[in-house]
BAKOLPA-297058 format. One record per residue: residue number from 0; residue in one letter; x negated, y, z of N, C-alpha, C, O, CB in turn. Coordinates in steps of 0.001 Angstrom, whole numbers, m for minus. Glycine has a CB too. Layout:
<pts>
NUM_A_X_Y_Z_X_Y_Z_X_Y_Z_X_Y_Z_X_Y_Z;
...
</pts>
This chain:
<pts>
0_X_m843_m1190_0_0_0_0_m884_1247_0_m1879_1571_648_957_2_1226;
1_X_m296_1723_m783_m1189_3079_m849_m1262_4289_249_m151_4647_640_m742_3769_m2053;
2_X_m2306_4936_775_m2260_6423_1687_m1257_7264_961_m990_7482_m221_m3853_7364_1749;
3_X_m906_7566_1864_95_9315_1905_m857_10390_2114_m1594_10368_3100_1366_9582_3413;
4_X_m911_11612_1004_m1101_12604_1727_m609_13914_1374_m153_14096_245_m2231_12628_1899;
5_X_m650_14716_2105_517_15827_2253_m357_16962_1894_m1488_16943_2378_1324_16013_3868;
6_X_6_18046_1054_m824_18782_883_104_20134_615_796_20350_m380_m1776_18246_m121;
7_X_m108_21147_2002_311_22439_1979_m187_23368_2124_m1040_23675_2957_940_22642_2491;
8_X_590_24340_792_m90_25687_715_530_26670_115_982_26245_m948_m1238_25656_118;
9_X_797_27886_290_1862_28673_m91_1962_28905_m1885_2864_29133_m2691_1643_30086_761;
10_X_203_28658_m1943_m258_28935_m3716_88_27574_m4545_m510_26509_m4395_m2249_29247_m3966;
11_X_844_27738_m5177_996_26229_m6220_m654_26408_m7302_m1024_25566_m8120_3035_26374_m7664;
12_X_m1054_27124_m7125_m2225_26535_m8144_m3022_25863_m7066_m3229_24724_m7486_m3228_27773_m9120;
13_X_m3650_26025_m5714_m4155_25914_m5128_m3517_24016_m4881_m4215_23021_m5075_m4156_27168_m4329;
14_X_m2160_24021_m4455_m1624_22722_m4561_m2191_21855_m5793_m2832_20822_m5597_m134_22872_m4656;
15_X_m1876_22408_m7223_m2696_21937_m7303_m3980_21570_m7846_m4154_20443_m8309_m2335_21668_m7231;
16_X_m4768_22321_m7828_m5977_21873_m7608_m6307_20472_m6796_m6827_19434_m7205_m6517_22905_m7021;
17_X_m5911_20761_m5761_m5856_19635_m4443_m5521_18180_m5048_m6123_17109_m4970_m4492_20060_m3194;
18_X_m4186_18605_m5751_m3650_17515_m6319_m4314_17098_m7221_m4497_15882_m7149_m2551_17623_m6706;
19_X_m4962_17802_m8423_m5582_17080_m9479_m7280_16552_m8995_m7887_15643_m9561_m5544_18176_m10865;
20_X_m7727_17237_m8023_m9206_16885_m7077_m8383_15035_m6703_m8630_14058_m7410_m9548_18461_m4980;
21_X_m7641_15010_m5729_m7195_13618_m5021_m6176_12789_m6163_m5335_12050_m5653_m6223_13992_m3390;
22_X_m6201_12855_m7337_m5488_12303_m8305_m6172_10845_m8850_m5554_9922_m9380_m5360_13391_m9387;
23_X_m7418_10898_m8607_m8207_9827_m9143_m7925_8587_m8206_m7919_7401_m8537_m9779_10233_m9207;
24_X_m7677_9171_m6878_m7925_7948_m5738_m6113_7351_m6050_m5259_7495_m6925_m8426_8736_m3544;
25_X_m6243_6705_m4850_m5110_5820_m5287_m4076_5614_m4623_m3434_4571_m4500_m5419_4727_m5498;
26_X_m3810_7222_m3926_m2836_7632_m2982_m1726_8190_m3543_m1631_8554_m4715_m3324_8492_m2092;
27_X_m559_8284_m2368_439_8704_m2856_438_10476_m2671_m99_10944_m1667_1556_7877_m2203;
28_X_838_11057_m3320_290_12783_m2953_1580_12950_m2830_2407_12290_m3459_m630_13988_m4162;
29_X_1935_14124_m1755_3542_14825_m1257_2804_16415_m1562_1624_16766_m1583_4267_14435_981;
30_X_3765_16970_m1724_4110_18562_m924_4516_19397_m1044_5537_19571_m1708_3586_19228_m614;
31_X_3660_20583_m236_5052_21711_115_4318_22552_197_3094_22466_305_6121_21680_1436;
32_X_5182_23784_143_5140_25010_98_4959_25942_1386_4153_26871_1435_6158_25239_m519;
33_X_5534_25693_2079_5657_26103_3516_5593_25395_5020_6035_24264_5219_6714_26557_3485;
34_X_5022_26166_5982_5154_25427_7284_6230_24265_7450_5980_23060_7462_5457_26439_8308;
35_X_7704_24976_7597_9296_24188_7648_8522_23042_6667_7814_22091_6999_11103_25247_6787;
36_X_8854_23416_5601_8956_22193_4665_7970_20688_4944_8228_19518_4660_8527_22834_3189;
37_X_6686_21348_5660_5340_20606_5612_5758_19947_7054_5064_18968_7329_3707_21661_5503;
38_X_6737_20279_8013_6913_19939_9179_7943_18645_8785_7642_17481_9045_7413_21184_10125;
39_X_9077_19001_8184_9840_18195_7893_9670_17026_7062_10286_15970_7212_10556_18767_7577;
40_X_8681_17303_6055_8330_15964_5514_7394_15361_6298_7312_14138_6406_7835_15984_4176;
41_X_6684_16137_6851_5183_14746_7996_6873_14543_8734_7255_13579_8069_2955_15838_9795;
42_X_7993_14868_9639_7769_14098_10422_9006_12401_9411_9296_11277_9821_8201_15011_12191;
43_X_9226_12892_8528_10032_11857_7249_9164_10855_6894_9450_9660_6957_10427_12626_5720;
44_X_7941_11373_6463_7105_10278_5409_5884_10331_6041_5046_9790_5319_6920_10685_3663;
45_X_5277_10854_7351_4566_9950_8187_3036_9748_7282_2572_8609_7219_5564_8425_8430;
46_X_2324_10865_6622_1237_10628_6001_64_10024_6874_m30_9955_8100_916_11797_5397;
47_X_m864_9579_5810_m1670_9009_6705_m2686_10726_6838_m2974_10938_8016_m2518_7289_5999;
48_X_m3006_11424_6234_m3701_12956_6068_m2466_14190_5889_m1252_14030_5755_m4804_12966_4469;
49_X_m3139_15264_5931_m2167_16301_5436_m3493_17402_5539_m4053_17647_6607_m518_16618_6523;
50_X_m3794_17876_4520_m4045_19317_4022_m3107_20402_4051_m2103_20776_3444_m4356_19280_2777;
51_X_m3782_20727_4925_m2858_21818_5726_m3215_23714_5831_m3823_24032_6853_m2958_21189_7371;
52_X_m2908_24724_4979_m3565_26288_4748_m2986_26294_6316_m2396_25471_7015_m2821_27695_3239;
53_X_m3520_27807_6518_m2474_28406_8033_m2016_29161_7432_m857_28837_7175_m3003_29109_9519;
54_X_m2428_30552_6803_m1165_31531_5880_m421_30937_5415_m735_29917_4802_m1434_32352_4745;
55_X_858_31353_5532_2018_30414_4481_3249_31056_4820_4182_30590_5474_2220_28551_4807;
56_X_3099_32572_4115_4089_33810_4012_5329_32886_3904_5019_31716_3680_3848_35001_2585;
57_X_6703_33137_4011_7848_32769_3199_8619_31549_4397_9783_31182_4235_7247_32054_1441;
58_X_7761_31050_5546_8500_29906_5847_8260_30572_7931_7436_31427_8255_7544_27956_5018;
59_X_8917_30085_8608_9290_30105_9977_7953_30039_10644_7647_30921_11446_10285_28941_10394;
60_X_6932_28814_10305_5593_28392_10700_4643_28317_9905_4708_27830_8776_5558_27353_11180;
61_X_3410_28927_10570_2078_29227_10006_1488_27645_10122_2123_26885_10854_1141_30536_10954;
62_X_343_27149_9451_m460_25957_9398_m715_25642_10626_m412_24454_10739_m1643_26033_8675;
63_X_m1358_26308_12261_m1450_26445_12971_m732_26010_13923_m1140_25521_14976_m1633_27106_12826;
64_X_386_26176_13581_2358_25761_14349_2548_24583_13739_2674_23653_14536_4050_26948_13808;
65_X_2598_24364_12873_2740_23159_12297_1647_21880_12952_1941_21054_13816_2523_23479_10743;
66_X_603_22003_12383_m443_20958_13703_32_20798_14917_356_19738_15451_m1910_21556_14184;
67_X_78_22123_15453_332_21812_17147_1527_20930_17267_1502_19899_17940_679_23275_18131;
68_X_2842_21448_16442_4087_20597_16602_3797_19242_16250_4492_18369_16771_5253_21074_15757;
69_X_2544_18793_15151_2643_17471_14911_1642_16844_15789_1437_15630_15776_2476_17149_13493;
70_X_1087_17583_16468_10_16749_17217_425_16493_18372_m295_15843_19130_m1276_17321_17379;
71_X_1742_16967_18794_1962_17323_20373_3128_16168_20258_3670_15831_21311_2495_19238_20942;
72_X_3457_15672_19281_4656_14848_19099_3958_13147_18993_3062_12885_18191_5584_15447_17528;
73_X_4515_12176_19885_4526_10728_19768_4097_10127_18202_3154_9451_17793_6044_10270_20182;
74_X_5277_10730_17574_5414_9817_16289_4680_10416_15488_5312_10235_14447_6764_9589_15649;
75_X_3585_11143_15143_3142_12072_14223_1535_12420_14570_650_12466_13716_4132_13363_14293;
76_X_1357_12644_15946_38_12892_16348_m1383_11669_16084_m2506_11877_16544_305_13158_17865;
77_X_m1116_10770_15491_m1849_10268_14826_m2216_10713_13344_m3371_10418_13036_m1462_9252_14953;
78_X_m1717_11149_12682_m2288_12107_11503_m3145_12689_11538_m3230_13636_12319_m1730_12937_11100;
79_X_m4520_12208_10358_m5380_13264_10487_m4870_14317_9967_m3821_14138_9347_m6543_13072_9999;
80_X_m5412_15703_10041_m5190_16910_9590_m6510_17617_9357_m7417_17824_10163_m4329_17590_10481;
81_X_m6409_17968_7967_m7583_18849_7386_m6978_20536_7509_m5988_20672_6791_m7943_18316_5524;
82_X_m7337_21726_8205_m6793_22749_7695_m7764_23065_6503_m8927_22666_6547_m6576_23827_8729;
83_X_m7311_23740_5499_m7874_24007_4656_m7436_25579_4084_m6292_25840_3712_m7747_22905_3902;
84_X_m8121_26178_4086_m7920_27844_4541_m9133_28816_4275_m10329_28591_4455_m7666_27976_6234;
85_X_m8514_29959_3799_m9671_31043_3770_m10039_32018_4627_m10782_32982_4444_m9572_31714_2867;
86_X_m9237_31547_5905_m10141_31833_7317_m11054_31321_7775_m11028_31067_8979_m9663_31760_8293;
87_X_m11975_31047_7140_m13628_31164_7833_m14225_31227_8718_m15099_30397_8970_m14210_31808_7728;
88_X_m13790_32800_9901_m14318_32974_11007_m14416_31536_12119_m13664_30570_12247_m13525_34129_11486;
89_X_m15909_31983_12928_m15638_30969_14212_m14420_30868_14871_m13850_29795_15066_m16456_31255_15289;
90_X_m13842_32379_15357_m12592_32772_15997_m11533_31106_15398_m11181_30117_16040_m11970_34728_15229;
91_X_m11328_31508_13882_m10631_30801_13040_m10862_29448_13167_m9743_28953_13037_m10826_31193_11849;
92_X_m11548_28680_13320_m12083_27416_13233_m11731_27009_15151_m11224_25911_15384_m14011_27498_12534;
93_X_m11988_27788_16132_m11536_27637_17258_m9968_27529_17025_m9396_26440_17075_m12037_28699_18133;
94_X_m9401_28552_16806_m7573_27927_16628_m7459_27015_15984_m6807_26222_16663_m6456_28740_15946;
95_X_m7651_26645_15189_m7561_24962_14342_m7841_24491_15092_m6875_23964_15645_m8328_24359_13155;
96_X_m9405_24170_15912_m9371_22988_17080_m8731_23055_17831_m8305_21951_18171_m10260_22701_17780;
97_X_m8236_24125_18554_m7031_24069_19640_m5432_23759_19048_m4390_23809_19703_m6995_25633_20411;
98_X_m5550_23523_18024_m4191_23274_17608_m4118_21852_17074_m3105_21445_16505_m3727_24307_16544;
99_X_m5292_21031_17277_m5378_20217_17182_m5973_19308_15649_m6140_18096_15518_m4428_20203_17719;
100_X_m6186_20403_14655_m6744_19812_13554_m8219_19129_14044_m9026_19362_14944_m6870_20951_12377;
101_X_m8098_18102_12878_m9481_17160_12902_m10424_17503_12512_m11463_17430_13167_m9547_16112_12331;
102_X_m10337_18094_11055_m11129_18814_10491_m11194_20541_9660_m10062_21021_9715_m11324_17927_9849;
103_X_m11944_21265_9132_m11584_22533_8645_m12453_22968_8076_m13551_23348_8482_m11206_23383_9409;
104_X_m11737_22932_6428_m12433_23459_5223_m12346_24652_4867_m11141_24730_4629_m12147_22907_4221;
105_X_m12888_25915_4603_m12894_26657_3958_m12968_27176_2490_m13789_26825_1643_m13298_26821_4415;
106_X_m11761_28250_2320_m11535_28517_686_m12540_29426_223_m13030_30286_955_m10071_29195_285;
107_X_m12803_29284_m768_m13177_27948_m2230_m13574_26676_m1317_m14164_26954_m272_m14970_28413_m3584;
108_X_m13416_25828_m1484_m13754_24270_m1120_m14300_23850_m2769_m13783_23905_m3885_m12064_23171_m434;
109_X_m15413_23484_m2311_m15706_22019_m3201_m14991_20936_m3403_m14854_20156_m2460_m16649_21367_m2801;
110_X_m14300_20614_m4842_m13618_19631_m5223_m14743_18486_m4179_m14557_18081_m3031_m13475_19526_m7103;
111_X_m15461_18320_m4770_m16226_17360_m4702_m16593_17108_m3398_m16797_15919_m3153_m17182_17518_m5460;
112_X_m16736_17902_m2478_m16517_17444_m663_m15021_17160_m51_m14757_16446_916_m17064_18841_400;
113_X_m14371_17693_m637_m13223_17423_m441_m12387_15762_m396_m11757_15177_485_m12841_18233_m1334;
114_X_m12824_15363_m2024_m12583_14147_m2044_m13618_13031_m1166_m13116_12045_m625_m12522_13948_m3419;
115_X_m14828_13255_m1108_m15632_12493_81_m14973_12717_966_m14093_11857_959_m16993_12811_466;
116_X_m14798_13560_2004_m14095_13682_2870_m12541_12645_3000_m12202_11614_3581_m14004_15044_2756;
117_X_m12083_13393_2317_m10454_12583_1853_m10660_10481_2229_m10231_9689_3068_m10163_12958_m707;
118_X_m11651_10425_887_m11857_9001_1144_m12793_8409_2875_m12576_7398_3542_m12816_8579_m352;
119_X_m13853_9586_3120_m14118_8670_4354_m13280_8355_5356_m13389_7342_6048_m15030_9077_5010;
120_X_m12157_9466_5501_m10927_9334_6498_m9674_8533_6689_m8851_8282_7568_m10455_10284_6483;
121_X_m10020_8161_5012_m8807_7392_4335_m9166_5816_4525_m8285_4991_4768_m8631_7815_2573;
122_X_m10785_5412_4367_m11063_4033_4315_m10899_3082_5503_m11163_1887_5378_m12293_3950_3929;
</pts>
């Protein structure tokens, strides 16, 4: 059976990018547009990852809110979570760890670390 992974971000080119970077492997790809949306499908379809921005104008919850709600929850807090974001700062990389992300990439990302990444977490 194939990995799930969830990939949110307010930019559809940015989606996908993501999407056509993790297209080769042999997962199932979801996603969304917004916090709400990215909340409601992890807690539906239960990915095994989720690429996750924190800006994400247009919806109730930032990337940030979203982790914490899925990490703080039974059925869900096993998900890894990549934020993947063009907040940079240390500051920035401290709220992701306190919100419970695993890991945190910064925009532009390398296709090409990305998918290493993807697969070491995935195997």
């Amino acid at each position: 059976m194939s990995k799930k992974i969830l990939i949110v971000d307010d930019q559809p080119e940015v989606r996908e990018l993501v999407h056509v970077t993790l297209e080769e492997g042999s997962y199932q790809l979801l996603s969304a547009e917004n916090g709400d949306q990215a909340l409601a499908l992890a807690q539906r379809e239960l990915p095994d990852l989720i690429l996750l921005d924190i800006q994400m104008p247009g919806g109730q919850l930032d990337g940030l809110q979203v982790c914490s709600q899925l990490k703080s929850s039974p059925a869900t807090r096993g998900i890894y979570i990549i934020m993947l974001t063009a907040k940079g700062q240390d500051w920035d990389r401290r709220l992701g760890k306190e919100a419970g992300a695993d890991d945190y990439f910064v925009k532009p990302f390398s296709p090409l670390e990305l998918m290493l990444k993807v697969d070491e977490v995935l195997q």
